[in-house]
C-alpha positions as a printed Julia matrix, in Angstrom:
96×3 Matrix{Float64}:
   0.0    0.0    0.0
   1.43   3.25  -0.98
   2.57   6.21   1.97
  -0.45   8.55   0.27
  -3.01   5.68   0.51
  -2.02   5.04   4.34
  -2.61   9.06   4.86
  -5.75   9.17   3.27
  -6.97   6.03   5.17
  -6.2    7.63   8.71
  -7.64  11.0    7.51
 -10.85   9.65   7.29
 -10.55   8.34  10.41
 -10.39  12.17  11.99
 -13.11  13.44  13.1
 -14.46  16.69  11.34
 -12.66  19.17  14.41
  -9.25  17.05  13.82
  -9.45  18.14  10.35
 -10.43  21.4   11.28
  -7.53  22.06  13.2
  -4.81  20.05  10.6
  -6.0   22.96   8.15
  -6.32  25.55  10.38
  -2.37  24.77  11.79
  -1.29  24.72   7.91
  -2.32  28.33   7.64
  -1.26  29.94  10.85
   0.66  28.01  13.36
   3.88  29.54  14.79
   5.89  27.04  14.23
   7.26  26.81  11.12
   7.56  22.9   11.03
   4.47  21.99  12.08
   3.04  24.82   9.07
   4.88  22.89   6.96
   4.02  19.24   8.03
   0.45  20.16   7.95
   0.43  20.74   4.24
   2.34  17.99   3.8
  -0.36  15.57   4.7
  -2.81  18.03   3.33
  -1.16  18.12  -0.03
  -1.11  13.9   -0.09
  -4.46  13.91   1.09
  -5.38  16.11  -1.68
  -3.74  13.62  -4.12
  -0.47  14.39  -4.68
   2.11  12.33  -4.66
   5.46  12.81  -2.28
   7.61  13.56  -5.68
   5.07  16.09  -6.94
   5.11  18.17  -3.34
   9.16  17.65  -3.0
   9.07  19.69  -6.68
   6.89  21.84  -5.61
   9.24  23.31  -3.31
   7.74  22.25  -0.15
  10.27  19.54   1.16
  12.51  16.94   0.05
  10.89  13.94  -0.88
  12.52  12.09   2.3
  10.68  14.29   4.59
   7.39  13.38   2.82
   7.78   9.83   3.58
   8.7   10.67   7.39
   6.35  13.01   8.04
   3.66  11.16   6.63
   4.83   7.67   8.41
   4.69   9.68  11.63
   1.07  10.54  10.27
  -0.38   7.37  10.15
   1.66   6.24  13.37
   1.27   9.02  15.73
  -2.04  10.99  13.85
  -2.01  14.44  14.31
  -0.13  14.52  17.05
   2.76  12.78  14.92
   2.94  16.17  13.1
   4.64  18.25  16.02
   7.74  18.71  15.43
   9.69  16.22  17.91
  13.79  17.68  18.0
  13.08  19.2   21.64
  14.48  15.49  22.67
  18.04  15.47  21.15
  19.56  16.6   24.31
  21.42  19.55  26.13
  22.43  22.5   22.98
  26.26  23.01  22.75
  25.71  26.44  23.14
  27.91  27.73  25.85
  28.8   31.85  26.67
  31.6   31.91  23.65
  28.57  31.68  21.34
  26.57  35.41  22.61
């Protein structure tokens, strides 16, 4: 089963207010990588395929697969971005 079949299967699983809020996010959220993952999954849901959004400009066609694996693992909450657990920054008082 193809990545965009998987999305489209757990989308219709959302309710109408987890939808809602998947669109809503794409438009306006802060954060630029959850903006970004949200149209991701919108953009397969609408039927395109991962190498059609990657030359589009949106993202690599790597980070189509991942983000929509961590779709259809995680749901929407798979789409926040998840780097806050790699650890203590390097960044020490030479750096400012």
């Amino acid at each position: 089963m193809k990545v965009q079949e998987k999305v489209l299967e757990v989308w219709k699983l959302l309710s109408s207010r987890e939808r809602r809020i998947v669109r809503n996010r794409a438009k306006v959220a802060t954060d630029a990588a959850l903006r970004n993952h949200c149209k991701i999954v919108l953009s397969l849901v609408a039927d395109n395929g991962a190498r059609a959004i990657a030359k589009s400009g949106l993202c690599s066609t790597s980070q189509v697969y991942r983000v929509a694996q961590r779709f259809v693992d995680e749901g929407p909450a798979g789409l926040v971005d998840q780097r806050e657990g790699n650890g203590e920054t390097k960044d020490d008082e030479l750096y400012h």
